[in-house]
C-alpha positions in Angstrom: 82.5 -38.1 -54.3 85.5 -37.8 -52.0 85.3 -39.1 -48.5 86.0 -35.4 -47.5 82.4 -34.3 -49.0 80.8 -37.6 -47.7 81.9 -36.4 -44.0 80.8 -32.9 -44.7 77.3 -33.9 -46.3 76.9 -36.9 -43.1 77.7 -33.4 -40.3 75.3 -31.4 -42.2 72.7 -33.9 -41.8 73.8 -35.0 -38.5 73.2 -31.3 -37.5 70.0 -30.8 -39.4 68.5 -33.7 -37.6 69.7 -32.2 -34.2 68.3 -28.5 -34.9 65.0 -30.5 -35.8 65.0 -32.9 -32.5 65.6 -30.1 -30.6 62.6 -27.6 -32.1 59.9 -31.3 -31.2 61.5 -30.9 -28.0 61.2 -27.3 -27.0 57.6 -27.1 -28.8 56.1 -30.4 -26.7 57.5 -28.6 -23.9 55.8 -25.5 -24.6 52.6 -27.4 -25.2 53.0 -29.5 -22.2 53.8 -26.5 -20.0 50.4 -24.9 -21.7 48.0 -27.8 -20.9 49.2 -28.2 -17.2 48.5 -24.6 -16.9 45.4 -24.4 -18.1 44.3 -28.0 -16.2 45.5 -26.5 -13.1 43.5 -24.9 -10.5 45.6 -22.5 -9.2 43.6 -19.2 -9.3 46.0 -16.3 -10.9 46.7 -13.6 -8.6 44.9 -11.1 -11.0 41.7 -12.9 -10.7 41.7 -12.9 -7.4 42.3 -9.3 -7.2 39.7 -8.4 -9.5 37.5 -10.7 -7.5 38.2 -8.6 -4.1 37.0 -5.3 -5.6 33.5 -6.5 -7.2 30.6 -5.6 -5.5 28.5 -8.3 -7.2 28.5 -11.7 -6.3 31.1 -13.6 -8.1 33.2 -16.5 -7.9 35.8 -19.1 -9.9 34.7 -22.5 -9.7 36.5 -25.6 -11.4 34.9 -28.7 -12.8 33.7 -30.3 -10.6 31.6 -27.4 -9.2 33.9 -26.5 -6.4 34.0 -22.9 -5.7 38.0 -21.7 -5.6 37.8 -18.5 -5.3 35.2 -15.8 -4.6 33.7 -11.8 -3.8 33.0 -11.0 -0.2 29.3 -10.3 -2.2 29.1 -13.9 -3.1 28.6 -15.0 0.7 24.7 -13.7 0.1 24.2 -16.6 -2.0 25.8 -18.7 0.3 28.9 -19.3 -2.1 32.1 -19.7 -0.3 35.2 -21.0 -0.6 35.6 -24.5 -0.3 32.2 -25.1 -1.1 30.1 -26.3 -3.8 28.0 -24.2 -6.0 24.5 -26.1 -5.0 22.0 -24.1 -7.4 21.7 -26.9 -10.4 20.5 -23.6 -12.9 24.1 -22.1 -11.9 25.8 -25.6 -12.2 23.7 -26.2 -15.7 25.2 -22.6 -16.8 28.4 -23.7 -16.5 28.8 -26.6 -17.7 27.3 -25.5 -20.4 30.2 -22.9 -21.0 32.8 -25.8 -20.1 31.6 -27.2 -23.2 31.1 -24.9 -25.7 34.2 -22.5 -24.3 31.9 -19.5 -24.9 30.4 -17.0 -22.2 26.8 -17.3 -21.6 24.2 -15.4 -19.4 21.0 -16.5 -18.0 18.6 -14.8 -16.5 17.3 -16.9 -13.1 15.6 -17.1 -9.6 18.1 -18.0 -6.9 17.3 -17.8 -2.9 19.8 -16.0 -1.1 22.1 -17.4 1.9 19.7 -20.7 2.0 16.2 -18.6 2.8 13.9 -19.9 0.7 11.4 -17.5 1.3 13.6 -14.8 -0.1 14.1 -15.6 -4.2 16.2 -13.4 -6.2 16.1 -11.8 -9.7 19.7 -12.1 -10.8 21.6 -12.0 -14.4 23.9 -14.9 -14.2 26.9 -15.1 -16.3 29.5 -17.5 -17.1 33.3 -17.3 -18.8 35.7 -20.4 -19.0 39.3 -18.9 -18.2 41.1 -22.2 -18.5 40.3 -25.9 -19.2 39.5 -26.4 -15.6 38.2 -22.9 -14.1 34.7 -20.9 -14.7 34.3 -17.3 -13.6 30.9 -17.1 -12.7 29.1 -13.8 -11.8 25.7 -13.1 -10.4 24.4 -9.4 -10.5 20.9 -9.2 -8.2 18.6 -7.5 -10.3 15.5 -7.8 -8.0 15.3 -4.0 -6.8 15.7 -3.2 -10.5 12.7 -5.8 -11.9 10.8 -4.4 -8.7 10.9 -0.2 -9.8 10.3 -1.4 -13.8 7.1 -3.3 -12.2 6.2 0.0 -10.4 6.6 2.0 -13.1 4.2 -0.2 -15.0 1.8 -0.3 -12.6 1.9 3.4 -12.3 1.8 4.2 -15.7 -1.8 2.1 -16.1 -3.3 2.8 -13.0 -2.9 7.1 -14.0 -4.0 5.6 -17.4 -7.5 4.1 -15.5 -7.9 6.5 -13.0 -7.6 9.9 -15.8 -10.0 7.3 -17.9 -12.8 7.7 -15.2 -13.4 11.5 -15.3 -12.7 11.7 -19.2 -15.6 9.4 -19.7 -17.6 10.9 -17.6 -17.3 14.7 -18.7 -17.9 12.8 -22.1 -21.0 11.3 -21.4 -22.0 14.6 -19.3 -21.1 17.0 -22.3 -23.8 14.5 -24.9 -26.2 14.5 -22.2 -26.2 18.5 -22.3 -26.7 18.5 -25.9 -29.8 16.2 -25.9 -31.0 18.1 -22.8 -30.4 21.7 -24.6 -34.7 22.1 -24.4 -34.3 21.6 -20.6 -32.2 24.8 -18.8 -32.8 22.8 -15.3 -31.1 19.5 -16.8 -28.2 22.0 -18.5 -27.4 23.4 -15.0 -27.4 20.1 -13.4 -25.6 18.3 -15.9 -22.8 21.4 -16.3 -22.3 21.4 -12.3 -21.4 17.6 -12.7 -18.9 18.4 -15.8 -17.5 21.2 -13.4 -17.0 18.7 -10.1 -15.5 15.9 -12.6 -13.4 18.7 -14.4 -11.8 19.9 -10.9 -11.5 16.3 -9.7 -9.5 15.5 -13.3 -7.0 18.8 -12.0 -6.5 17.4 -8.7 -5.4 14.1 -10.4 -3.5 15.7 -12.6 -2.0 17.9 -9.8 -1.1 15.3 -8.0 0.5 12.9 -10.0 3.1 16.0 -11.1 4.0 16.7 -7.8 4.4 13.3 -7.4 6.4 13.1 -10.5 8.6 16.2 -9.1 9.1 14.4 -6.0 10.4 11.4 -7.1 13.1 13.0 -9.3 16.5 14.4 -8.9 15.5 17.7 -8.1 12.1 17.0 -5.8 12.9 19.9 -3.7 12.7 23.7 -4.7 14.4 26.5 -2.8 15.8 24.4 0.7 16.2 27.2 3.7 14.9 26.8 7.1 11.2 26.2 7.8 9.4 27.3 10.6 7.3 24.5 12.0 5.0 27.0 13.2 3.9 28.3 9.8 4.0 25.2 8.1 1.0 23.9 10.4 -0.7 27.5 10.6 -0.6 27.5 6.7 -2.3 23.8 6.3 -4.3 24.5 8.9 -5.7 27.5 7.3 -6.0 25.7 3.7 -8.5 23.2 5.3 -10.5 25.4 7.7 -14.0 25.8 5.0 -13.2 21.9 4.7 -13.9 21.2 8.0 -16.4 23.3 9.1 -18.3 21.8 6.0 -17.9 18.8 7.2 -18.6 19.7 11.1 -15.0 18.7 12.3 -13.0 20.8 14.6 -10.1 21.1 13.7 -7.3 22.1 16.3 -4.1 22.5 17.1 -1.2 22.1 20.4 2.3 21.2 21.0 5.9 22.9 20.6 6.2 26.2 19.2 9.2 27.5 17.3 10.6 24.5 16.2 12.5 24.5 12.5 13.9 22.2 10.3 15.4 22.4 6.6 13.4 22.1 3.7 10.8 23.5 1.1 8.3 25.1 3.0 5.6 24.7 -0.3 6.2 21.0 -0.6 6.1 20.5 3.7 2.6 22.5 3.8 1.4 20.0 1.0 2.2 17.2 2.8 0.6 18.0 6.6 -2.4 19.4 4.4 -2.6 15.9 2.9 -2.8 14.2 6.3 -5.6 16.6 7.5 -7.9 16.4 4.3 -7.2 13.0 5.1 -8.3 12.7 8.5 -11.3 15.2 7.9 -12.6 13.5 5.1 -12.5 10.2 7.7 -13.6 11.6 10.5 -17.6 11.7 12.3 -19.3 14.6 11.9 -18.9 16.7 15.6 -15.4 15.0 16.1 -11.9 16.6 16.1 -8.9 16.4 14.4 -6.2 17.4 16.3 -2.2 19.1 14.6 0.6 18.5 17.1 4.2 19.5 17.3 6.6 17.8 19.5 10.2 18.7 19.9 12.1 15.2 20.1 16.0 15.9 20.5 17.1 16.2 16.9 14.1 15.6 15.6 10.6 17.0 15.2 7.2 15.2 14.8 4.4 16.8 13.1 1.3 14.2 14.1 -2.2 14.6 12.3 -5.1 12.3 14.5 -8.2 11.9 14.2 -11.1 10.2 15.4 -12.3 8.7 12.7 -13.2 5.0 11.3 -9.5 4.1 11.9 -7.6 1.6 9.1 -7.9 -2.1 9.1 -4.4 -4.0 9.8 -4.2 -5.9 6.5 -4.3 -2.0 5.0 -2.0 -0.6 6.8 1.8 -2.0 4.9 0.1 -0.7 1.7 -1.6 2.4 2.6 1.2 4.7 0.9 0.9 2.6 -2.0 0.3 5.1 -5.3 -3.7 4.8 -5.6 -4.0 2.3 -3.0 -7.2 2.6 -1.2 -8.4 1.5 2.0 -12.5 2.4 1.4 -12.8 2.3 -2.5 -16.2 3.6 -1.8 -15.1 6.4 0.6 -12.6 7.4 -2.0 -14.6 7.5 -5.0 -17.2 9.1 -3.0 -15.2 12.0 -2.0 -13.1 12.3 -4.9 -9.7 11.1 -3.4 -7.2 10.4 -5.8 -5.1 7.9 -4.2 -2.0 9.6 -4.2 -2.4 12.2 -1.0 -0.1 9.7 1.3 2.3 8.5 -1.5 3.3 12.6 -1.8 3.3 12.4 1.9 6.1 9.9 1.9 8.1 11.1 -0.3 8.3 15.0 0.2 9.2 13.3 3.7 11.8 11.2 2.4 12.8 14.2 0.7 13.9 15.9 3.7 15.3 13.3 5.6 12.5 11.9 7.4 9.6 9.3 7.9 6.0 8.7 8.3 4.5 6.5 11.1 1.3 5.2 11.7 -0.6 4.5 14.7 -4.4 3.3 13.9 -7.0 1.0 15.6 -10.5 0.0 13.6 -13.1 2.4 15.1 -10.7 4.5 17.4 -9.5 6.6 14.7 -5.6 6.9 13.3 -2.5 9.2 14.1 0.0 10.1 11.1 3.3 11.6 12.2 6.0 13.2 10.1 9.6 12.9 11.7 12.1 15.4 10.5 15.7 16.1 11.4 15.1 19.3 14.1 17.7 22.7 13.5 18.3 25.7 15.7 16.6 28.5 15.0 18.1 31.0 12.6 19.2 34.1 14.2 19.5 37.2 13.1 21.0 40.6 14.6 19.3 43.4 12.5 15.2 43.1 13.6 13.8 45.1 10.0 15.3 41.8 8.4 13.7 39.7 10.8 10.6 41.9 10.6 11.3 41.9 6.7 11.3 37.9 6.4 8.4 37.1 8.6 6.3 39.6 6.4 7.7 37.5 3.5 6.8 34.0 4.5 3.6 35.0 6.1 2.8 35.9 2.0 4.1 33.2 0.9 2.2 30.8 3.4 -1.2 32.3 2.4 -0.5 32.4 -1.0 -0.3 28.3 -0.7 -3.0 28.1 1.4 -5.4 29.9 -0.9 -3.9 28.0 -3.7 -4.9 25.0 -2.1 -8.2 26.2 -0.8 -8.7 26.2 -4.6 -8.1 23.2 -5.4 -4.4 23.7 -7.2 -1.0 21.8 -6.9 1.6 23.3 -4.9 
């Protein structure tokens, strides 16, 4: 081999080795540059960003627990900047996610900004976005765990209270056959299947307007409402009730007053609050309908002078079948449900209930709504046209309710 093609064969080399050193190099530095930015604890801009626009509570801690970044939502937790994440179930959560370089979500009770009285539902869940850096978000599912819970409860108390009547027109319907010899015991024993019947259609009523209430489209046909003939129409629905029960039942107030609604689901509600205060109520004492005009608003108040509710009673008494007087109720064949519809057909149209009540001095329901002007109207047959119209339609509810039937 010539010293010409030694030369050549040493440069290859020579440059080989170069190419090669030069490849470690730029692939350590790659490396290098990757590590330090993954062991940092600068939070990227993009995190941050996305962190500014969440409504749940969420935040970017390192290891050590410290919180570096976080949602104006996290501040209910008391999670801030600067400051350590104190719940040891968050801190367990992620170091647990530190160490496996997964994502992981627990479900956990947390107090919110330090009040310990006040424990929350939330879905926790943790992601690793570096060596050193956790995104951690908290999503407060209380309301949520709270309307599954009612939902349950509602669902088996219909269940027990439609299980009361069932039975009984059961038992009723044997105790005709075995009596079939005895035409005195068949007419007793039928009039009972006949009062548990309509009582099972009043439940039944009920818990469907209820239902129709509580979804999207609670309300039928919305158009102005005279006051007037909301109150004249309940008032007239519970007359034979309360002269059966020797109640006088009156009325005072304001007078052409309107607001914006269903009239239907409005007459079903202040008829509520005077079976209510009827069936509660002394015999010889009054029960008394008032309007009040009350700048924008109006108040419909029901009172009566009656046995009055008992403080403890009083948060829960629109409760779905939440009774004050078990006794009374089952007694008189309340549902339960009477002041639940109240609420929300109130609700529905922008308003709320209050109650005023003392133990032996009777109680005082009043419906707020949002007050409008009255409708005008130029040509008088129209006028004539549409008070002939509602006047129908009020006594056709009120003699629907007389009966006993939803509205």
């Amino acid at each position: 081999m010539t010293l010409p093609q030694i030369a050549l064969i040493s440069l290859a080399i020579g440059l080989a080795i170069g190419v090669a050193l030069s490849l470690v190099v730029v692939w350590a530095y790659r490396t290098r540059a990757r590590v330090d930015e993954q062991a940092s604890t600068t939070v990227p801009d993009g995190v941050t960003a996305v962190l500014g626009s969440m409504d749940d509570a969420a935040c970017v801690v390192d290891a050590s627990g410290l919180v570096l970044a976080a949602s104006a939502s996290a501040a209910r937790f008391g999670i801030d900047v600067g400051s350590s994440v104190d719940n040891p179930e968050l801190r367990q959560l992620v170091r647990r996610v530190r160490s496996s370089g997964s994502t992981a979500t627990e479900s956990m009770r947390i107090t919110r900004g330090g009040v310990l009285l006040d424990p929350r539902l939330v879905s926790a869940r943790a992601s690793a976005i570096s060596l050193r850096m956790t995104l951690l978000i908290i999503r407060d599912v209380t309301e949520q765990e709270r309307l599954d819970q009612m939902r349950r409860d509602f669902v088996a108390n219909t269940s027990h209270e439609l299980k009361t009547p069932v039975g009984a027109v059961t038992l009723l319907a044997e105790a005709i056959e075995s009596a079939a010899d005895d035409p005195a015991q068949v007419r007793i024993f039928a009039a009972r299947i006949s009062a548990e019947a309509t009582r099972l259609g009043q439940l039944t009523g009920r818990i469907m307007s209820l239902s129709r209430l509580q979804a999207d489209d609670g309300t039928g046909e919305v158009r102005p409402v005279s006051v007037d003939e909301v109150v004249a129409a309940s008032i007239e629905a519970h007359a034979v009730q309360a002269d059966s029960a020797g109640v006088d039942l009156v009325r005072g107030g304001d007078r052409g007053v309107w607001v914006r609604g269903d009239a239907q689901i409005l007459i079903e509600a202040v008829g509520n609050l005077i079976t209510n205060a009827i069936v509660y109520s002394p015999k010889g004492s009054r029960v008394g309908v008032g309007v009040r005009a009350d700048g924008g608003m109006v108040e419909i108040a029901v009172s009566d002078q009656g046995i009055g509710i008992a403080e403890a009673d009083r948060e829960r008494i629109f409760e779905r079948f939440y009774r004050a007087d078990e006794a009374r109720s089952r007694r008189t064949g309340g549902t339960g449900l009477g002041l639940s519809i109240v609420k929300h057909a109130v609700q529905r149209h922008g308003g709320e209930v209050l109650l005023w009540s003392r133990p032996g001095r009777g109680s005082t329901f009043t419906i707020r709504l949002p007050r409008i002007d009255s409708p005008v109207d130029g040509s008088r047959g129209k006028d004539k046209k549409r008070k002939k119209k509602r006047a129908k339609n009020a006594a056709s509810v009120a003699s629907r309710v007389r009966n006993g039937e939803t509205v």
